[in-house]
C-alpha positions as CSV (number, residue, x, y, z in Angstrom):
1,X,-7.5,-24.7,-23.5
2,X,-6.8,-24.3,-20.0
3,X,-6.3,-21.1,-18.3
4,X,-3.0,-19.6,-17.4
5,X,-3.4,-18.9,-13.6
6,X,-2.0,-15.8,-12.2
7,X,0.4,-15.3,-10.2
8,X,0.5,-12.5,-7.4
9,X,4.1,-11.6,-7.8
10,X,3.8,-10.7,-11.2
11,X,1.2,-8.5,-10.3
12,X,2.3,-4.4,-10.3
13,X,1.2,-2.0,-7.8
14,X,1.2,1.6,-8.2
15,X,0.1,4.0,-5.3
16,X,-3.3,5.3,-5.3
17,X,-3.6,9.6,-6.3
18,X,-6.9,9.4,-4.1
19,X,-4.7,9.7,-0.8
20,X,-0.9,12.1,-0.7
21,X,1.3,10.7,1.5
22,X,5.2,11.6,2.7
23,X,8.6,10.6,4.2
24,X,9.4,12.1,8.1
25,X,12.6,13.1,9.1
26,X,12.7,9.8,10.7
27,X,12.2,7.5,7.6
28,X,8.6,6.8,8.6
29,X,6.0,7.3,5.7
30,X,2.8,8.4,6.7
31,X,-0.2,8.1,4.4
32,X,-2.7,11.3,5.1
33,X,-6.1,9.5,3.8
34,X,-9.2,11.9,3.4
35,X,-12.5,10.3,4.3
36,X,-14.8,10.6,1.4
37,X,-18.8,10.3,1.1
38,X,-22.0,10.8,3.1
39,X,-21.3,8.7,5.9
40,X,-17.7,10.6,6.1
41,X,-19.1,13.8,6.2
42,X,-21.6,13.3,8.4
43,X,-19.1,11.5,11.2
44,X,-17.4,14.8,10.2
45,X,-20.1,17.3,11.0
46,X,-21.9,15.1,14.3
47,X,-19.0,12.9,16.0
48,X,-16.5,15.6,15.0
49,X,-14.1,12.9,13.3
50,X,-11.5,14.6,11.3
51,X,-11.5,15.0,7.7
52,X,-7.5,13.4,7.3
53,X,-6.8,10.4,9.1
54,X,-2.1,10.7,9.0
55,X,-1.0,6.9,9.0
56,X,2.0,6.2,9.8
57,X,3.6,2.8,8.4
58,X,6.1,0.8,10.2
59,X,9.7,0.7,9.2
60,X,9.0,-2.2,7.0
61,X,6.0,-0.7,5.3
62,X,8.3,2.9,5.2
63,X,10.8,0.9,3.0
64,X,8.7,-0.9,0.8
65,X,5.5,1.8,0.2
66,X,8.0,4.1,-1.7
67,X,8.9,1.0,-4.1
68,X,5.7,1.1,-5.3
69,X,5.9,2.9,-8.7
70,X,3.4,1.6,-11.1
71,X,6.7,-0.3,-13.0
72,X,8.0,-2.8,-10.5
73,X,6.3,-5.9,-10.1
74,X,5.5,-7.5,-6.0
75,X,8.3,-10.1,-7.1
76,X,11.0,-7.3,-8.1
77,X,9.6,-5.5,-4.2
78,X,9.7,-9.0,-2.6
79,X,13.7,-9.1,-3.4
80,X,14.5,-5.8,-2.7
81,X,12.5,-6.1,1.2
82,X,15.3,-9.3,1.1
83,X,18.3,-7.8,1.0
84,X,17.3,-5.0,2.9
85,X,16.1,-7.1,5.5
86,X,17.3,-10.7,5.3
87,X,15.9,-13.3,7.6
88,X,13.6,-10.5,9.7
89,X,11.3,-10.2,6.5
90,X,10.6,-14.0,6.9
91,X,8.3,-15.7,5.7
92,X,8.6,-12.8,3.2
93,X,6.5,-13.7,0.4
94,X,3.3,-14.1,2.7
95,X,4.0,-11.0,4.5
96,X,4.2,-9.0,1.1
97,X,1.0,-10.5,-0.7
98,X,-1.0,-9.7,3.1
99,X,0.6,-6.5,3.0
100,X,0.1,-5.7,-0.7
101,X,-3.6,-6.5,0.1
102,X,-4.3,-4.4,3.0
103,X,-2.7,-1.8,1.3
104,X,-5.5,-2.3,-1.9
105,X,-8.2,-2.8,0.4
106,X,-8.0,0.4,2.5
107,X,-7.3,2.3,-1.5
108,X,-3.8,3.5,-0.7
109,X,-2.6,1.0,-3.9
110,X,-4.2,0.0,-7.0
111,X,-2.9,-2.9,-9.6
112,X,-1.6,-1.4,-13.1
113,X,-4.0,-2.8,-15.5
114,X,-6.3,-4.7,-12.8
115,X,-7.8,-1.8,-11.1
116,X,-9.4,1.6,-11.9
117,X,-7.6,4.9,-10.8
């Protein structure tokens, strides 16, 4: 029996608890991420880095970070980023999944029954 492959869109993202993160007067969502573990603390205590790193997303990112809520799937996203933003989110689908993946790489997002909390 051959296996069903998966497909990314399917896939649903929920944001990560590890990092809080919040909406500016401007629309801009900015992710304050706390560095964590030995090597954070001591670039904390002999280089003086800070503790919170405040990132701020791009209007793109600021509309579709807040769409992440553990229920919708990158599909049901992909559409919505389309008719907010028509022909500018082009070529859409690529953009999302690289974007989806930065987002799980740097632990801002996790995937609802593929990842750990």
């Amino acid at each position: 029996m051959a296996k069903k492959k998966e497909n990314y869109l399917d896939y649903i993202p929920a944001i990560s608890e590890k990092n809080r993160w919040d909406v500016g007067g401007n629309g801009v969502v900015t992710i304050h991420m706390v560095h964590r573990g030995v090597y954070a603390w001591i670039a904390q205590k002999f280089f003086h880095r800070p503790q919170v790193s405040h990132i701020d997303l791009d209007r793109m990112g600021s509309f579709i970070f807040p769409l992440i809520d553990g229920k919708r799937t990158v599909g049901d996203i992909a559409l919505l980023v389309k008719a907010e933003f028509g022909q500018e989110a082009e070529p859409l689908y690529d953009r999302l999944v690289k974007y989806m993946q930065i987002l799980r790489n740097n632990g801002f997002i996790r995937y609802v029954g593929k990842d750990k909390e």
